[in-house]
Backbone as CSV, one residue per row, in Angstrom:
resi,resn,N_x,N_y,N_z,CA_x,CA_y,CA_z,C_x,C_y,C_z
1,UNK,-77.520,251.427,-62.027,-76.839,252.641,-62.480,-77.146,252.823,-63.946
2,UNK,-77.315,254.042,-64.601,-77.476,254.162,-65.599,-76.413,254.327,-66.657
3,UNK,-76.364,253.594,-67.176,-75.484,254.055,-68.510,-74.829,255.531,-69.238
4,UNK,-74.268,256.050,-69.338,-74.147,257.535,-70.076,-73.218,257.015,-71.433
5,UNK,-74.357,257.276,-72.520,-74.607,257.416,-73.398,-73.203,257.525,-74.476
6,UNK,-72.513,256.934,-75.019,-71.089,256.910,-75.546,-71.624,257.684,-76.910
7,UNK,-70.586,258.968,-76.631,-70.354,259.707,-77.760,-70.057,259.383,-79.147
8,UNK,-69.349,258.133,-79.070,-69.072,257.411,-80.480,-69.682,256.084,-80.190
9,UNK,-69.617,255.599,-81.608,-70.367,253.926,-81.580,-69.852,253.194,-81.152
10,UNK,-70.014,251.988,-80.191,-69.091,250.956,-80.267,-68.650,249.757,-80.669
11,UNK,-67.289,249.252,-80.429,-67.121,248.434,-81.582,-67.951,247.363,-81.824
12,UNK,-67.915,246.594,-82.996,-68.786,245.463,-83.026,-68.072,244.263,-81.480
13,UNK,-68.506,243.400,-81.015,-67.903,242.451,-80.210,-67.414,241.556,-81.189
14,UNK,-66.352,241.199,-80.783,-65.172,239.870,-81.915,-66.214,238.789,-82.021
15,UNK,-65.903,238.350,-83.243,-67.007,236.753,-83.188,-66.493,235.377,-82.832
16,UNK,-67.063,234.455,-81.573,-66.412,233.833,-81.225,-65.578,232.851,-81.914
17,UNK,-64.401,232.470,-81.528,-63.152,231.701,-82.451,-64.223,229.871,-81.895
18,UNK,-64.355,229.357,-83.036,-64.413,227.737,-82.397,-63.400,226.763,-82.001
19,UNK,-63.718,226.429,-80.980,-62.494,225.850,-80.814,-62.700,224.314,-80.857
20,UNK,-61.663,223.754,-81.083,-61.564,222.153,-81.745,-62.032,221.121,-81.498
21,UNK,-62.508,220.928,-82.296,-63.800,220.091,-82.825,-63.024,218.382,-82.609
22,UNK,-64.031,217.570,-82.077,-63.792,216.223,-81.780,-64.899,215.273,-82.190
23,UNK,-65.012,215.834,-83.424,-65.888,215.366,-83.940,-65.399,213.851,-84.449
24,UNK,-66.243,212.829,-84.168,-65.493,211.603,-84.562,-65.974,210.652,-86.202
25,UNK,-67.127,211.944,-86.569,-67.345,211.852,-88.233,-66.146,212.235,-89.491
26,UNK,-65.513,212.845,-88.731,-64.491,214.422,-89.549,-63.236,213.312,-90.042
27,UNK,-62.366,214.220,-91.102,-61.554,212.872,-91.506,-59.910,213.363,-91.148
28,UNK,-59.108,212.583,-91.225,-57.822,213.029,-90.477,-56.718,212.725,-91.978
29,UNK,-55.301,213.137,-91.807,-55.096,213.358,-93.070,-54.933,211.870,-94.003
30,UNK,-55.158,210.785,-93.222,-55.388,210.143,-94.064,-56.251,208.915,-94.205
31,UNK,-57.769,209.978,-94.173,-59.156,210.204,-94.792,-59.678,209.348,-93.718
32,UNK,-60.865,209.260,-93.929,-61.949,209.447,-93.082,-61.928,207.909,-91.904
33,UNK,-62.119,208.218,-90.936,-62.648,207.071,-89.954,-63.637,206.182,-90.480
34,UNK,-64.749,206.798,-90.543,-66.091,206.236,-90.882,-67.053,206.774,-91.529
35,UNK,-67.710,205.958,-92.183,-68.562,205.915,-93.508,-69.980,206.385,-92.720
36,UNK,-70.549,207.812,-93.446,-71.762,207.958,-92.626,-72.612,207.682,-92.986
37,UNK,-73.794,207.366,-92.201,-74.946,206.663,-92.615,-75.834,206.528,-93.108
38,UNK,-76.843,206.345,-93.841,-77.624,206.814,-94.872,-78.922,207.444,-93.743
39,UNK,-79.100,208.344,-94.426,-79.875,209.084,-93.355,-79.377,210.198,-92.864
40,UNK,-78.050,210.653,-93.061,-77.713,211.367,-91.834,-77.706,213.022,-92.090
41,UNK,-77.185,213.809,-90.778,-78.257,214.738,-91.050,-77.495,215.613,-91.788
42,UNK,-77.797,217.131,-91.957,-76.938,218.149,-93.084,-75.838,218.019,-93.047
43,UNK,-75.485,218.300,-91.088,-74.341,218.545,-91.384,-73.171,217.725,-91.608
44,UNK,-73.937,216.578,-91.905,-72.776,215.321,-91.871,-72.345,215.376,-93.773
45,UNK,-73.433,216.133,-94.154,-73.010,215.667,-95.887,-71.655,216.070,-96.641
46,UNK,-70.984,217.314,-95.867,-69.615,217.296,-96.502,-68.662,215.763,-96.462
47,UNK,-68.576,215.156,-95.104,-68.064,214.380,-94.862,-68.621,212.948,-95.756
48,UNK,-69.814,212.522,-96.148,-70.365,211.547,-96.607,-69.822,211.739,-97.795
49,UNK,-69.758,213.313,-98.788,-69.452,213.152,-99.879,-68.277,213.097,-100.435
50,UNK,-67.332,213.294,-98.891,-65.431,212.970,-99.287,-65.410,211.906,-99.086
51,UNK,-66.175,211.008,-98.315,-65.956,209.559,-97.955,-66.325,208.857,-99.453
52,UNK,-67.728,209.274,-100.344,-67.900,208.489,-101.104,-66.849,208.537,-102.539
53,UNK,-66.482,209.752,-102.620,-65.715,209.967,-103.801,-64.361,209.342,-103.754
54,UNK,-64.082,209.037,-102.393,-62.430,208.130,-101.897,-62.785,207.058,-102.029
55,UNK,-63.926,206.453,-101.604,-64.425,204.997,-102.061,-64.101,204.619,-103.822
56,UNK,-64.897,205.576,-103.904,-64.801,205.313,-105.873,-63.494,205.244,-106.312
57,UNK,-62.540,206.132,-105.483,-61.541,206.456,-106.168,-60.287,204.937,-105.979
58,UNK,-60.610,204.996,-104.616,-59.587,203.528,-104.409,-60.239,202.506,-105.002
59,UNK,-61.768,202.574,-105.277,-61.703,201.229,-106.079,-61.735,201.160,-107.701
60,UNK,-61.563,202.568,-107.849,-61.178,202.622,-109.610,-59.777,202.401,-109.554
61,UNK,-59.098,202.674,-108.411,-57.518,202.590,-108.099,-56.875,200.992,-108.386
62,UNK,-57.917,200.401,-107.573,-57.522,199.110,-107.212,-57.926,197.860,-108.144
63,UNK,-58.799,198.499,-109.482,-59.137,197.753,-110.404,-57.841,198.306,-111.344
64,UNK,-57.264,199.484,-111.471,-56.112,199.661,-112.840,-54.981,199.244,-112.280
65,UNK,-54.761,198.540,-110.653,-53.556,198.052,-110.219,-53.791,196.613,-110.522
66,UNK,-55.082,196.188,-110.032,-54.859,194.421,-110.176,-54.864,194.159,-111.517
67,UNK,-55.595,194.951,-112.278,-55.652,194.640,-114.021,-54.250,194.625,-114.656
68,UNK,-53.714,195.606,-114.093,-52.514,196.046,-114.618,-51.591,194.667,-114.242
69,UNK,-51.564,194.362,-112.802,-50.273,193.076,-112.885,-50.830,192.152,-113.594
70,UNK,-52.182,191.769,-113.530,-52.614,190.354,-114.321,-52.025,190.454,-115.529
71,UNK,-51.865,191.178,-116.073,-51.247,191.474,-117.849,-49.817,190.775,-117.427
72,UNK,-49.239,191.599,-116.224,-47.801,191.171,-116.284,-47.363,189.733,-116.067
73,UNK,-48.281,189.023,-115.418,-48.220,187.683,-115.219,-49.259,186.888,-116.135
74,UNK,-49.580,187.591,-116.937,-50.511,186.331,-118.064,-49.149,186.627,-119.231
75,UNK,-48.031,187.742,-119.342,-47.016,187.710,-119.899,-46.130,186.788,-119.300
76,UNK,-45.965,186.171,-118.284,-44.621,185.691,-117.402,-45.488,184.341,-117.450
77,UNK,-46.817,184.211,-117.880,-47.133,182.967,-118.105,-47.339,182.363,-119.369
78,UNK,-47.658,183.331,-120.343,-47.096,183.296,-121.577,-45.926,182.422,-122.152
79,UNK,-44.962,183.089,-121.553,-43.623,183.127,-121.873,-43.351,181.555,-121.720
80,UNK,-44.358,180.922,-120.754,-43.353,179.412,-120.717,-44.451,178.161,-121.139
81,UNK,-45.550,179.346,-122.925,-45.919,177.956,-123.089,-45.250,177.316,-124.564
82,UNK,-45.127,176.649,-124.961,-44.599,176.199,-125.994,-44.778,176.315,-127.066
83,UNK,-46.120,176.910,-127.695,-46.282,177.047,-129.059,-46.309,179.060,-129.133
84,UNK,-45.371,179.786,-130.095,-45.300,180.942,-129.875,-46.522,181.434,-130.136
85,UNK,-47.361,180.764,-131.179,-49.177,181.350,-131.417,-50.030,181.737,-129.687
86,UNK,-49.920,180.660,-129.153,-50.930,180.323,-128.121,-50.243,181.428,-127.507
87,UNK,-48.900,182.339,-127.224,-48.489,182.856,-126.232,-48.582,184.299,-127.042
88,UNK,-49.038,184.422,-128.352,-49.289,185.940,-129.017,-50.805,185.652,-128.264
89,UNK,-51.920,184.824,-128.329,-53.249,184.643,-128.489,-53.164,185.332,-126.997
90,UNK,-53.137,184.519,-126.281,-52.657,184.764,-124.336,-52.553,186.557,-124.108
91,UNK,-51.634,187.144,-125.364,-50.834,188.280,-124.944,-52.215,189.485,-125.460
92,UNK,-52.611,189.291,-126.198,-54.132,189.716,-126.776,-55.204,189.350,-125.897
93,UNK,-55.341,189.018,-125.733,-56.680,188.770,-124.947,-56.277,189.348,-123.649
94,UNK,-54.830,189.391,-122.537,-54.683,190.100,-121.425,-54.902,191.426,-122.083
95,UNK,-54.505,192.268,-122.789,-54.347,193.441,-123.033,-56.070,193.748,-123.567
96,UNK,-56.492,193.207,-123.337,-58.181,193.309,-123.629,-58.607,193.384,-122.596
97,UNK,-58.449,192.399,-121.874,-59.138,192.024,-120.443,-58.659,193.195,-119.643
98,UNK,-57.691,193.901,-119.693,-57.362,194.562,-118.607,-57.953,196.005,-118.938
99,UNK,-57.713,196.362,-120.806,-58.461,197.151,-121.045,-60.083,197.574,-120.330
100,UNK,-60.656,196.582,-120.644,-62.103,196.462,-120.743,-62.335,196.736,-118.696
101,UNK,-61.524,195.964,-118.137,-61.546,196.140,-116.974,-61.332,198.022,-116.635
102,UNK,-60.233,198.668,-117.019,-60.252,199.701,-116.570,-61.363,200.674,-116.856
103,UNK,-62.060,200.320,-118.252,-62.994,201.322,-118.656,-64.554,200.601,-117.750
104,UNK,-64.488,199.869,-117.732,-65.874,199.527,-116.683,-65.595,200.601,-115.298
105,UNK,-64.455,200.307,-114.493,-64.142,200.822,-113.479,-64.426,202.536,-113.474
106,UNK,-63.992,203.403,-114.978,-64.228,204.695,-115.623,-65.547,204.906,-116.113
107,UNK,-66.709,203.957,-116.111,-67.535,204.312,-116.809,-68.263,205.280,-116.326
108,UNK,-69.023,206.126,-117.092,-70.069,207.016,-117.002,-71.046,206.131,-116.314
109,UNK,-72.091,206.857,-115.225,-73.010,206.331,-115.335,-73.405,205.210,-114.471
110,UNK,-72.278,205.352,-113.653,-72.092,203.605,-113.193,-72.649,203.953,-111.495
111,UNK,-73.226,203.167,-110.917,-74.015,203.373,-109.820,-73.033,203.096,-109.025
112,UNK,-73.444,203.960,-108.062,-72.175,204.355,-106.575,-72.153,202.986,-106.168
113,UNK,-71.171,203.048,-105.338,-70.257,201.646,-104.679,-71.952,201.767,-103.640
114,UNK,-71.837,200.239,-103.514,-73.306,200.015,-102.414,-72.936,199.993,-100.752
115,UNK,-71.656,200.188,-100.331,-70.755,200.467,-99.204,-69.681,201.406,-98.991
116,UNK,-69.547,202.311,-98.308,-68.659,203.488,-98.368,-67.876,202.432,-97.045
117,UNK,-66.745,202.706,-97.901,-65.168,202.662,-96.943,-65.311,202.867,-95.846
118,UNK,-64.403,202.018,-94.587,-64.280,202.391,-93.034,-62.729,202.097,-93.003
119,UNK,-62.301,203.088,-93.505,-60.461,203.164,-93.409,-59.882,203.371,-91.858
120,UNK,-59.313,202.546,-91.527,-58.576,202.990,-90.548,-57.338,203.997,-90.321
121,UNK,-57.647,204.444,-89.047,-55.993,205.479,-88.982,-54.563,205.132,-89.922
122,UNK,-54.454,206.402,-90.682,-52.778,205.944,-90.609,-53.047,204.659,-91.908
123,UNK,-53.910,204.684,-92.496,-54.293,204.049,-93.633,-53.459,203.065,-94.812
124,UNK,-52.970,204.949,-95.603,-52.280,204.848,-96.359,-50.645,204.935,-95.911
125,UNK,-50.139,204.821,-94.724,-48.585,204.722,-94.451,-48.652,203.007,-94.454
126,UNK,-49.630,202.755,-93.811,-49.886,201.250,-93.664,-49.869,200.316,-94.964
127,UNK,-50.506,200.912,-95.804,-50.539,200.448,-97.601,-48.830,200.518,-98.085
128,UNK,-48.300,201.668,-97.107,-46.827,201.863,-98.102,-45.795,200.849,-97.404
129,UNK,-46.338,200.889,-96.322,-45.223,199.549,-95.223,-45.415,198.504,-95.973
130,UNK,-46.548,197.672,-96.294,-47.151,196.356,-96.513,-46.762,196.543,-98.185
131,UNK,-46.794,196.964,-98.771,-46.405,197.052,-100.250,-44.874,196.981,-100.002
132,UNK,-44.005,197.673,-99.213,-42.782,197.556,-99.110,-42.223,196.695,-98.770
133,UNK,-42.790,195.851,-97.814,-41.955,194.598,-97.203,-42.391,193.391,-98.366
134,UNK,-43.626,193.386,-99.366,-43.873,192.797,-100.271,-43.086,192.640,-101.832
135,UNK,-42.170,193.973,-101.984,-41.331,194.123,-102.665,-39.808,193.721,-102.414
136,UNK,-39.711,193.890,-101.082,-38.168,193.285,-100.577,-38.560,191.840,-100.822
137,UNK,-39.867,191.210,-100.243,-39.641,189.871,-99.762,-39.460,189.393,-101.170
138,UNK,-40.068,189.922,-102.341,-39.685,189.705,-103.874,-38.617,189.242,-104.262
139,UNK,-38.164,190.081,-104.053,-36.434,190.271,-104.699,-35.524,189.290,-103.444
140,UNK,-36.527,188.940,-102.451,-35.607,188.131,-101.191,-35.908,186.571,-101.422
141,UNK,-36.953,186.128,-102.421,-37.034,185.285,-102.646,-36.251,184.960,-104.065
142,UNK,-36.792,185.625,-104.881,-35.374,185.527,-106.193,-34.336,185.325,-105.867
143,UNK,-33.873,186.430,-104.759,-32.354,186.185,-104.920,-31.807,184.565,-104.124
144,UNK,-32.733,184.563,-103.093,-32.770,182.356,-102.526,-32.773,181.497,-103.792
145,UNK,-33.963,181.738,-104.484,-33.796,180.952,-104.931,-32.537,180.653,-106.309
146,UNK,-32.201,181.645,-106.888,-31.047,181.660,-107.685,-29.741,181.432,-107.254
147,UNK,-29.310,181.410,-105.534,-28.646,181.503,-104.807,-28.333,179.896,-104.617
148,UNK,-29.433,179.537,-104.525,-29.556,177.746,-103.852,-29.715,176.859,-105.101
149,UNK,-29.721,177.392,-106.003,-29.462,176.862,-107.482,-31.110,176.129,-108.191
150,UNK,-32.235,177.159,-107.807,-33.198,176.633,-107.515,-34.341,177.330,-108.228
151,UNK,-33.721,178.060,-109.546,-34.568,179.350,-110.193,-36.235,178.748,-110.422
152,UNK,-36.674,177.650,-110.419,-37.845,177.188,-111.169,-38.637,177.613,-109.742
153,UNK,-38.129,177.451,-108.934,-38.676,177.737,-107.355,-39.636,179.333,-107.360
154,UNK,-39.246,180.194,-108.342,-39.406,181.379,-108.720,-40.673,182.312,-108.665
155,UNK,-41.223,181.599,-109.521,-43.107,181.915,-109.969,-44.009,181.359,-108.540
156,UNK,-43.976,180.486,-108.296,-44.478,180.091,-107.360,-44.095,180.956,-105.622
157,UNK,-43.108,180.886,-105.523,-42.885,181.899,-104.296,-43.185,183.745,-104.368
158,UNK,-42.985,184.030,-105.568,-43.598,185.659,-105.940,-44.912,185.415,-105.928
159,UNK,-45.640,184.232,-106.116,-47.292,183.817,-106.063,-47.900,183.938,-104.672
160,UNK,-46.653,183.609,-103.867,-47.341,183.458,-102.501,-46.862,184.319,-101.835
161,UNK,-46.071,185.215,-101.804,-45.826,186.782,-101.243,-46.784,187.304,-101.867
162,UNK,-47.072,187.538,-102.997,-48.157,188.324,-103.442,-49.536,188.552,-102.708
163,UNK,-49.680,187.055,-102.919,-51.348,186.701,-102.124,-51.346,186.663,-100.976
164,UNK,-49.950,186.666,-99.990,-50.091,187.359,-98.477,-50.291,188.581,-98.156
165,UNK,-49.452,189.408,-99.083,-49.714,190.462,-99.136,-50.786,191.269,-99.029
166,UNK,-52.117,190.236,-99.366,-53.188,191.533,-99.773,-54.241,191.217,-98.409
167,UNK,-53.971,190.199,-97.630,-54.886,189.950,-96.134,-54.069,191.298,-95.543
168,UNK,-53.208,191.990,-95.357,-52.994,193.181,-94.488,-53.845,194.375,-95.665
169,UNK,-53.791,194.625,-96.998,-54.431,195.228,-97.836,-55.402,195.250,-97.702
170,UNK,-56.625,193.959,-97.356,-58.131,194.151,-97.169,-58.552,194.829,-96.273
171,UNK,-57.785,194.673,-94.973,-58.206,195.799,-93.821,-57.920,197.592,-93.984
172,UNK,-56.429,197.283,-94.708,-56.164,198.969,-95.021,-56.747,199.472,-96.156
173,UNK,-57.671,198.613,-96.824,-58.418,199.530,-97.692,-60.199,198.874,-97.620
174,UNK,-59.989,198.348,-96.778,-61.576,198.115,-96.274,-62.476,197.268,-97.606
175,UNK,-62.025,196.545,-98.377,-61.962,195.917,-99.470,-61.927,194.561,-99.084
176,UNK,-63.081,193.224,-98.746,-63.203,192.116,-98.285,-63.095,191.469,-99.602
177,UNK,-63.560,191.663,-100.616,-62.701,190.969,-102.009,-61.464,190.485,-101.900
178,UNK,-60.414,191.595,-101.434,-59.185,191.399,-101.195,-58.534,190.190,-100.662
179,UNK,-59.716,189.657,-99.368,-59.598,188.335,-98.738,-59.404,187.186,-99.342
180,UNK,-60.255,187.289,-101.084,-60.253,186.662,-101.610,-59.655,186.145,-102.500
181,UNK,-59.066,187.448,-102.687,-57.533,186.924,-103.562,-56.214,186.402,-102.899
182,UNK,-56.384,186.889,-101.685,-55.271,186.401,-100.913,-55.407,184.873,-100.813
183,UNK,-56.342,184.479,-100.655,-56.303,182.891,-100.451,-55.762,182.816,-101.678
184,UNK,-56.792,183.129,-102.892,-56.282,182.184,-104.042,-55.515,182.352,-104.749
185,UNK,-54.529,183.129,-104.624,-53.085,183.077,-105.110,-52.208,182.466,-103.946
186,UNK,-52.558,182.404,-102.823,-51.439,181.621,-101.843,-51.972,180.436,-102.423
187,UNK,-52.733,179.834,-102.877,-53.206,178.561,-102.793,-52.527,178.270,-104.632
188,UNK,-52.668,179.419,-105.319,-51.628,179.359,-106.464,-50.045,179.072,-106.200
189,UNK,-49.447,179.794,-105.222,-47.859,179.733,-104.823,-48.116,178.227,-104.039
190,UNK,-48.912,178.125,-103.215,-48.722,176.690,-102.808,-48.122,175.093,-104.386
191,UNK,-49.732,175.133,-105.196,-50.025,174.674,-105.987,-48.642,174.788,-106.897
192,UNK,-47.970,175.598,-106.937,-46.565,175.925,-108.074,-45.721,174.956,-107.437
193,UNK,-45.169,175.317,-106.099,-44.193,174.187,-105.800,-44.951,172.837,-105.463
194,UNK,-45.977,172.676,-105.433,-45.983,171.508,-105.697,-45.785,170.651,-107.318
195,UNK,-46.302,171.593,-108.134,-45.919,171.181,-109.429,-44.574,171.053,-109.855
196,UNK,-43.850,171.569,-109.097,-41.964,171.860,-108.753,-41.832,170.327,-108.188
197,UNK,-42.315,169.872,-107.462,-42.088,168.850,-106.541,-42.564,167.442,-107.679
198,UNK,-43.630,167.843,-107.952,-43.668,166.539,-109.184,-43.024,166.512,-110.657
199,UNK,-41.629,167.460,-110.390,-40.945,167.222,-111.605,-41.587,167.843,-113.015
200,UNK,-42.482,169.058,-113.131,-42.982,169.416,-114.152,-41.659,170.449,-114.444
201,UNK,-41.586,170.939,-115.970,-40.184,171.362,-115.806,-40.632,173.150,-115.813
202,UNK,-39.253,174.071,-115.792,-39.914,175.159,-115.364,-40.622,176.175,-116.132
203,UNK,-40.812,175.408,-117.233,-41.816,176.662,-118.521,-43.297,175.717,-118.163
204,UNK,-43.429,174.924,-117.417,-44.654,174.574,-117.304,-45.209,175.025,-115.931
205,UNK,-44.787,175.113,-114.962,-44.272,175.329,-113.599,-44.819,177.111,-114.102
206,UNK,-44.359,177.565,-114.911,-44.086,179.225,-115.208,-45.286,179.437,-115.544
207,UNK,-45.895,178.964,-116.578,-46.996,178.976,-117.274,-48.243,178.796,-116.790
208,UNK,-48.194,177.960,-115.702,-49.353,177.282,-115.135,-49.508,178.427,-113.726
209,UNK,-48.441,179.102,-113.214,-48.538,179.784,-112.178,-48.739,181.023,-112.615
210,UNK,-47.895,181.536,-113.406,-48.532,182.736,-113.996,-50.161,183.116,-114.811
211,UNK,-50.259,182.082,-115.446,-51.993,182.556,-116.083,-52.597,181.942,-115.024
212,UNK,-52.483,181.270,-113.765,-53.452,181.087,-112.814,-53.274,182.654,-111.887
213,UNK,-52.459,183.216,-111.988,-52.181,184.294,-110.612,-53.060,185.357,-111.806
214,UNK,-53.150,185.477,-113.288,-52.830,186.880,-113.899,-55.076,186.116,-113.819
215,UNK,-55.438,185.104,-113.934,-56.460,184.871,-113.804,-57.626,185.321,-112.409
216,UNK,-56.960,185.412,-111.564,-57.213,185.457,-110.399,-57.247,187.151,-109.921
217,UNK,-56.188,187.542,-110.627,-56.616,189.023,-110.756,-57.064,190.001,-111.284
218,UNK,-57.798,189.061,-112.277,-58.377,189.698,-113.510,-59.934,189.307,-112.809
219,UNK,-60.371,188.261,-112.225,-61.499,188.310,-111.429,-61.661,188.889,-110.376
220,UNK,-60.458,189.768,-109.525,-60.842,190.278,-108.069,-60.956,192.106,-108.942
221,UNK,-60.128,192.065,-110.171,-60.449,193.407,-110.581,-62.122,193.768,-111.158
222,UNK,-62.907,192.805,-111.815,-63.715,192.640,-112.494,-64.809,192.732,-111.517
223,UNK,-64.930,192.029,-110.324,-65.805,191.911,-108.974,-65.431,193.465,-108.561
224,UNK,-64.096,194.198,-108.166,-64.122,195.269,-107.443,-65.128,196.271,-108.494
225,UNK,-64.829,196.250,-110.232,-65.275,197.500,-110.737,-66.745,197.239,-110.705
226,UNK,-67.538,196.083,-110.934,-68.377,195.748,-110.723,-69.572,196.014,-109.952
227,UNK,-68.826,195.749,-108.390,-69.760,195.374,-107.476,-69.270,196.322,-106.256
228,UNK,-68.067,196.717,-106.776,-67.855,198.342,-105.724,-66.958,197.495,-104.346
């Protein structure tokens, strides 16, 4: 049959709506599944270049957090050594170290992380659980040990919540360094009560656990800005 000829123009046809994408490159709200691959093709580059800039960002993140407590515990280790010089000298040199750490992590110039992040789902709620039960168990060990008449017990048990803490951290931020601090500050909180146990008294006990923990994180910050 033939057509007859429409007196007016007709409309354009609607342009099709896309419908939802299952794409398993794409990132969800809190950020990306997986790190894409070198090589990959156009249309993957939006996604490669939110993945790499979250990389940088949690690990410029995660060098001004660990820098930052090492100060607070090369202060709390400070505090229990005996000559007030050595504990000004101590207090200078953290506030350097942590300096110097954050501006490496900021520098211009500095060659991309050599591994882009593989964050899992649900990421960062996971970072806020595990930071949270790390802060109760804090204040749940202080308050034992002040409770049981046992304050020197102190440094050493915040040593080893700490450094448990960060084996659930290495997976939620895809950060195998992390592994590494976890041992060696549990192996610091171990090492404290045992120095508790051989009668060292508690400014030595304090001293020895704190510049070993504020040490330990002044090397996992230095490796992250480093080596990405």
């Amino acid at each position: 049959m033939t057509p007859t000829p429409p007196t007016t123009p007709l409309p354009p046809e609607p342009a099709a709506t896309p419908g939802p994408s299952d794409d398993s490159g794409a990132s969800d709200a809190s950020g990306p599944r997986v790190s894409a691959p070198s090589g990959a093709p156009a249309s993957a580059a939006p996604d490669a270049a939110e993945c790499l800039a979250l990389t940088r960002g949690l690990r410029r993140r995660g060098t001004v957090v660990l820098s930052v407590f090492a100060v607070v515990w090369a202060f709390a280790g400070a505090s229990g050594l005996a000559s007030s010089g050595a504990a000004v000298a101590v207090g200078i040199v953290a506030v350097a170290l942590t300096a110097s750490a954050v501006l490496l992590a900021h520098r211009k110039g500095a060659a991309p992380s050599p591994r882009l992040v593989d964050l899992p789902r649900n990421w960062a709620r996971t970072v806020g659980i595990v930071n949270g039960v790390e802060v109760v168990a804090v204040f749940a060990v202080i308050a034992a040990s002040n409770a049981s008449g046992r304050p020197e017990f102190i440094p050493a048990a915040i040593a080893l919540v700490v450094g448990l803490h960060f084996f659930p951290l290495a997976r939620c931020y895809d950060q195998w360094q992390y592994n590494g601090t976890a041992v060696l500050l549990t192996v610091v909180g171990i090492a404290g009560f045992a120095l508790v146990a051989a009668g060292l008294s508690d400014e030595s006990v304090r001293a020895a656990v704190g510049l070993a923990s504020a040490a330990v994180l002044w090397a996992s910050a230095y490796h992250v800005a480093v080596k990405g």
